[in-house]
C-alpha positions as CSV (number, residue, x, y, z in Angstrom):
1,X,14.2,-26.9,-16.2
2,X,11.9,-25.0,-18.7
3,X,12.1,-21.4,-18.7
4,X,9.7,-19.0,-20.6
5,X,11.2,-15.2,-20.4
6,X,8.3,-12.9,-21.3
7,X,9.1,-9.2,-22.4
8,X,6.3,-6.0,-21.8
9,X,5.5,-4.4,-25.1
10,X,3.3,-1.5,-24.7
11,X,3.2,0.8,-21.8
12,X,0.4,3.0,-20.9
13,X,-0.2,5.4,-18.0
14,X,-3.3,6.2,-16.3
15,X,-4.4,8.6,-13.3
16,X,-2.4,9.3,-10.3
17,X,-3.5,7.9,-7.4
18,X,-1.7,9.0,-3.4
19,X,1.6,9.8,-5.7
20,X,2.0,6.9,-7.4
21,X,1.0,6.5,-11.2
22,X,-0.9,3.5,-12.6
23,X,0.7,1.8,-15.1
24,X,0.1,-1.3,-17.6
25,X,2.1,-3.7,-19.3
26,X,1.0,-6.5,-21.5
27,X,2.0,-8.6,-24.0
28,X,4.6,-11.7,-23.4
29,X,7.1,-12.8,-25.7
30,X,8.8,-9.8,-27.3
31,X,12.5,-9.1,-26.5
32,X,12.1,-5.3,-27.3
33,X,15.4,-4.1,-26.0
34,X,15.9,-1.7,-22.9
35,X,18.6,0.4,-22.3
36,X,22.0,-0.5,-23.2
37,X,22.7,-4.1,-23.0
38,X,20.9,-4.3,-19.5
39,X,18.4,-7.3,-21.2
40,X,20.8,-10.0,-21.5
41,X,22.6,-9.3,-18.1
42,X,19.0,-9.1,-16.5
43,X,18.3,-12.1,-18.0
44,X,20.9,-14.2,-17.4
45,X,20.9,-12.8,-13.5
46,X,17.1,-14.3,-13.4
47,X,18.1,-17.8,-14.8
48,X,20.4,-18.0,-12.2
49,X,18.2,-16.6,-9.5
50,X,15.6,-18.9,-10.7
51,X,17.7,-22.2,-10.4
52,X,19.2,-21.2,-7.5
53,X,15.4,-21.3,-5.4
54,X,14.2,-24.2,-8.0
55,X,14.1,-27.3,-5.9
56,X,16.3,-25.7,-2.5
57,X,15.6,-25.6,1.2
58,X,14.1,-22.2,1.0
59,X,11.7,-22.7,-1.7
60,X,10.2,-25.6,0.7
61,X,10.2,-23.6,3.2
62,X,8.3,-20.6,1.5
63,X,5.6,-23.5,0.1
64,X,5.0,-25.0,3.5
65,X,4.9,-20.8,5.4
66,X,2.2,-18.2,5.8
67,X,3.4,-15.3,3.7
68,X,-0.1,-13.5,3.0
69,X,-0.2,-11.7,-1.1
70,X,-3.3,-9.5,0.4
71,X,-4.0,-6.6,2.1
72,X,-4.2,-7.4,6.0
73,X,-7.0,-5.0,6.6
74,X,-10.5,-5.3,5.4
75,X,-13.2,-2.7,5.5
76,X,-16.8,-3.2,5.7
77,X,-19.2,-4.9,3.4
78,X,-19.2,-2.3,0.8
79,X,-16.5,0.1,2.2
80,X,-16.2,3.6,3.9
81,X,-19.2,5.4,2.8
82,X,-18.1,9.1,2.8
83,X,-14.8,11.0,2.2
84,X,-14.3,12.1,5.6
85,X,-14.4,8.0,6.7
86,X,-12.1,7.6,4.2
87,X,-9.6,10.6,4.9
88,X,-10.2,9.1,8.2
89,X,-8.7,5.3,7.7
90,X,-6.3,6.8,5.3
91,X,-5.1,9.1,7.9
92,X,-4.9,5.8,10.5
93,X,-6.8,8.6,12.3
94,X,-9.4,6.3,14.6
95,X,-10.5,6.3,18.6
96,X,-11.9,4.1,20.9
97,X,-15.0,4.3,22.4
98,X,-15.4,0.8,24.0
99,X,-13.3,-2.0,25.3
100,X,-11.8,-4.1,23.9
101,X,-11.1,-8.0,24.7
102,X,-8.1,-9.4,27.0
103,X,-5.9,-11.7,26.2
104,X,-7.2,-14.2,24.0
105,X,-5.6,-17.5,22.2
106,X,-1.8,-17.5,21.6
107,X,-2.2,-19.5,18.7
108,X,-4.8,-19.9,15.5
109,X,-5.2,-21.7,12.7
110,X,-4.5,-20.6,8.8
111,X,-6.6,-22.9,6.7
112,X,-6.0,-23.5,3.3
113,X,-8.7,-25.3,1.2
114,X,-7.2,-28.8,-0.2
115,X,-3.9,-27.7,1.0
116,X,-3.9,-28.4,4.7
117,X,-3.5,-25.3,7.6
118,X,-0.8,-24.3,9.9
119,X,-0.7,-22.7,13.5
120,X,0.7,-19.6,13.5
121,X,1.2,-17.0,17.0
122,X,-1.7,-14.4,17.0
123,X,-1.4,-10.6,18.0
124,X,-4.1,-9.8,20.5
125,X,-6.6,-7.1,20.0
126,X,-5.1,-4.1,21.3
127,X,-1.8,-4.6,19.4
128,X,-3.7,-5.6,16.6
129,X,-5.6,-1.9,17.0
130,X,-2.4,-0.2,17.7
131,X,-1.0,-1.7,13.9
132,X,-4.2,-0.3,12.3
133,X,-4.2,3.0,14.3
134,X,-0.7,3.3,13.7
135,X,1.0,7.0,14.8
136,X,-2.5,8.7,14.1
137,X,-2.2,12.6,13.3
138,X,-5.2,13.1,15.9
139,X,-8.3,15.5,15.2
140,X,-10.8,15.1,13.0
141,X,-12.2,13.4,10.8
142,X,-12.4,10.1,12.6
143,X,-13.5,6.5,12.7
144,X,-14.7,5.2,16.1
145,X,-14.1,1.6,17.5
146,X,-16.7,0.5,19.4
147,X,-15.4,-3.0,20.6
148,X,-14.0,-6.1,18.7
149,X,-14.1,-10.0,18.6
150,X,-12.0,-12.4,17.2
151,X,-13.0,-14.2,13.5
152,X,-12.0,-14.8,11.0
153,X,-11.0,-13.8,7.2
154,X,-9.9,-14.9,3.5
155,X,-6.7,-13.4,2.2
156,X,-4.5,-14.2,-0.5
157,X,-1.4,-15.8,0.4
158,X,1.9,-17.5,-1.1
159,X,-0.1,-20.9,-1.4
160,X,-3.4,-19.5,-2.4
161,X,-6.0,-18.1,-0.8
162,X,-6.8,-18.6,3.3
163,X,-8.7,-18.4,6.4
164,X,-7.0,-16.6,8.6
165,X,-7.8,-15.3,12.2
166,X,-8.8,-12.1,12.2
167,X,-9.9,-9.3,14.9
168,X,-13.1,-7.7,13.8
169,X,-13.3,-4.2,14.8
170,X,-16.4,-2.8,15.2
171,X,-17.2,0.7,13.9
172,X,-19.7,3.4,14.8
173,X,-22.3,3.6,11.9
174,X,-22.0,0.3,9.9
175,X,-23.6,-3.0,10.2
176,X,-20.7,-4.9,9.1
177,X,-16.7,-5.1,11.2
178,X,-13.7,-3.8,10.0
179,X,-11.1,-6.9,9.4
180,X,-7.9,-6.9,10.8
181,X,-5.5,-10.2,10.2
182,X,-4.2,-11.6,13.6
183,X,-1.9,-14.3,12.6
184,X,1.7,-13.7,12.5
185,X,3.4,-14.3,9.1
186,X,6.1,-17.4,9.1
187,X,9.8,-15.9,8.9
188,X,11.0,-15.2,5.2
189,X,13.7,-17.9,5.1
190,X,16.9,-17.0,3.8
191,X,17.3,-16.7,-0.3
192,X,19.7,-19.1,-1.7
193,X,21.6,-16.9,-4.0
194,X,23.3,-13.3,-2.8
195,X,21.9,-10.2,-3.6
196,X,23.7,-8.8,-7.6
197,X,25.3,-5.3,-6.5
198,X,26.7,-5.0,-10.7
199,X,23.6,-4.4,-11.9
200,X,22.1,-1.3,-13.0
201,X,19.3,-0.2,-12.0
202,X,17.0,-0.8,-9.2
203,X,15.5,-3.5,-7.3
204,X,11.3,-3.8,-7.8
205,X,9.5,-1.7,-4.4
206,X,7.3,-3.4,-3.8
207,X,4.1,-6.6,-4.8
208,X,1.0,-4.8,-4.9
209,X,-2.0,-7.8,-5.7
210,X,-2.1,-10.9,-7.4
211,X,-5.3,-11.0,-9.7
212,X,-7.5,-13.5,-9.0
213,X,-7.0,-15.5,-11.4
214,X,-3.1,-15.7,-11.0
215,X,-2.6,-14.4,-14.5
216,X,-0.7,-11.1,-13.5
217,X,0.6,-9.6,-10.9
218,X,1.1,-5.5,-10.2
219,X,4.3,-4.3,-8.8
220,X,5.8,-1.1,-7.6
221,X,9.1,0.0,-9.9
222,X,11.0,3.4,-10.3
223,X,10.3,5.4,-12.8
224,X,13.9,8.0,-13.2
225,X,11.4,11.1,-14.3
226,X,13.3,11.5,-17.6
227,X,13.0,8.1,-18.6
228,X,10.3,6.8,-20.3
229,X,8.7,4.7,-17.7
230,X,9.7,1.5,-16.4
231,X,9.6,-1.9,-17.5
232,X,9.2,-5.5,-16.2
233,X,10.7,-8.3,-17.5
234,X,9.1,-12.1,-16.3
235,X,11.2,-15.2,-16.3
236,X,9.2,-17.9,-15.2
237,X,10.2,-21.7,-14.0
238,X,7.9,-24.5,-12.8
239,X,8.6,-23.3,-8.8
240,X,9.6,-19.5,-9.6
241,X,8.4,-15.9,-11.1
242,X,11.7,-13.5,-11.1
243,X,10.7,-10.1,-11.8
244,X,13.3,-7.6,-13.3
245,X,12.6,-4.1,-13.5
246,X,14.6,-2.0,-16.3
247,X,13.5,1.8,-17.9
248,X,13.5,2.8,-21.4
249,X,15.7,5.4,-22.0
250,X,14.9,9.1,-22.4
251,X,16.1,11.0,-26.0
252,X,16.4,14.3,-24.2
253,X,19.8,16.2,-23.7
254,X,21.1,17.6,-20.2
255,X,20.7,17.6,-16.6
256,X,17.6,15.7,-15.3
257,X,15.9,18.1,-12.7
258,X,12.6,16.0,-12.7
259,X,11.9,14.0,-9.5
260,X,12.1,10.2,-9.7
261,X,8.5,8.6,-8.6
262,X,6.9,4.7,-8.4
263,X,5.0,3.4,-10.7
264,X,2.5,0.5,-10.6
265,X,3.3,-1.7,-13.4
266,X,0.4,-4.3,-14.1
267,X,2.8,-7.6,-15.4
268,X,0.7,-10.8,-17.4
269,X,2.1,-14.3,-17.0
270,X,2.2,-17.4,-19.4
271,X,0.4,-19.1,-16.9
272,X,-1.3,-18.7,-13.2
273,X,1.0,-18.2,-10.2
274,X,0.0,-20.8,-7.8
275,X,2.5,-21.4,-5.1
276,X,5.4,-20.5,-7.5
277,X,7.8,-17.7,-5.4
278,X,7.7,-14.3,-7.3
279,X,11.2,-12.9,-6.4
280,X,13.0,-10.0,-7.4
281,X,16.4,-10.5,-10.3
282,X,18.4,-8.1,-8.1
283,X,17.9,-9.2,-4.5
284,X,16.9,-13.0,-5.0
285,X,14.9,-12.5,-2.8
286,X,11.0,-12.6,-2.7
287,X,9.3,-9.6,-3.4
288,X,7.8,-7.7,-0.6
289,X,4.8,-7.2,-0.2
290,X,3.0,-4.3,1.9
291,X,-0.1,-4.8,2.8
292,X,-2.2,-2.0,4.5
293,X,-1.1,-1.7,7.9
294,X,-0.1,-5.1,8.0
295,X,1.4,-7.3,10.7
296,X,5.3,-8.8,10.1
297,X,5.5,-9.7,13.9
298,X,3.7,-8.9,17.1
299,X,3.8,-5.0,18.3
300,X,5.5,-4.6,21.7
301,X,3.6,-3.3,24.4
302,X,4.6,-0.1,25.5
């Protein structure tokens, strides 16, 4: 089994965006140490994560699922056109001024191109409209549905992108539908190695994109405030990415009062992702990923 561990070198932070502060790491190779002697037990915790999923019934499992890498909404062809439609969606603050359909098809297909498709439950169109809407604040601004149909669109997923059912909402003022995914994500099968409770530090928060071209990946890690801003190291197999998040430490003396916040950290690979798993050193499990009001199962009817 070849392993190529990869090491960030230069950290730089940009604006702020909702909270969280954009970060960048590049450069693969260097072994620059972080704090204490936390590389060579992170390291050695991502070998073992990595040949434990290398190969076992999970990893075939995750290669032959739908676990979408994307966001599960899309807005329309060239998005929300003024700040208040865009306090609006942010806000999940939309209403309904239309019908919308009945119960429509149980099942749908996810298509992948060369790589077969799968049949996966769908959500109808009012639960898929409660998961965008969410627990709306109410007033104004606000977007207004109009009606929807069911379509279809491309998301990135665990084995590249797909077509996936979607509902298209459709909203007052713009040619083109708002996308909502309808099909149901396979069940994240059970990691073949416990999660490590002796390590310091804490696990990544969360798997924000893949680029496009597979050749890095942006993650959510915690930056401690008086650090100086976190790391991620990238071990990577022929069937695995494990991600360990570590912080350089901070020179100055005394109590800490600043708050601890999450960064976006911007990691390159040696090589594209593909359907290789990206999972997380410290839980072994893969990384989660959060997609804007996304669906994990079907909302219950209330």
């Amino acid at each position: 089994m070849r392993i190529r561990a990869s090491r960030s070198v230069s950290l730089f932070t940009g604006a702020t965006v909702s909270a969280v502060v954009l970060a960048t790491v590049s450069g693969c190779g260097s072994q620059r140490a972080a704090a204490g002697g936390d590389t060579d037990v992170l390291t050695d915790r991502a070998r073992q994560v990595a040949a434990a999923w290398d190969g076992s019934a999970a990893a075939a499992a995750w290669q032959a699922g739908y676990y979408p890498l994307g966001e599960a909404v899309q807005l329309p062809r060239g998005g929300l056109r003024s700040q208040a439609d865009k306090q609006a969606y942010e806000n999940q603050n939309f209403v309904l001024r239309g019908e919308l359909p009945g119960a429509g098809p149980k099942d749908g297909q996810v298509t992948w191109a060369g790589d077969g498709s799968l049949t996966r439950p769908l959500v109808g169109a009012d639960e898929a409209y409660r998961a965008l809407v969410g627990t709306r604040i109410g007033g104004e601004p606000r977007l207004t549905v109009t009606g929807a149909e069911l379509g279809e669109m491309t998301m990135a997923t665990s084995r590249g992108p797909a077509t996936v059912p979607a509902w298209l909402f459709t909203l007052d003022g713009y040619a083109t539908p708002l996308k909502q995914a309808a099909a149901v994500p396979s069940k994240t099968p059970p990691a073949p190695i416990k999660a490590a409770r002796d390590i310091p530090g804490y696990p990544l928060n969360r798997l924000v994109e893949i680029a496009a071209d597979g050749r890095s990946v942006v993650v959510v890690a915690l930056d401690g405030g008086c650090d100086e801003g976190p790391e991620v190291d990238v071990l990577e197999t022929r069937g695995t990415v494990v991600l360990s998040a570590t912080v350089k430490d901070h020179k100055s003396s005394g109590t800490c009062t600043k708050q601890a916040r999450m960064q976006q950290v911007t990691v390159e690979l040696a090589r594209p992702v593909g359907g290789r798993v990206l999972l997380d050193a410290r839980t072994g499990q893969p990384i989660p990923h959060k997609g804007t009001r996304g669906i994990s199962s079907p909302p219950k009817r209330s």
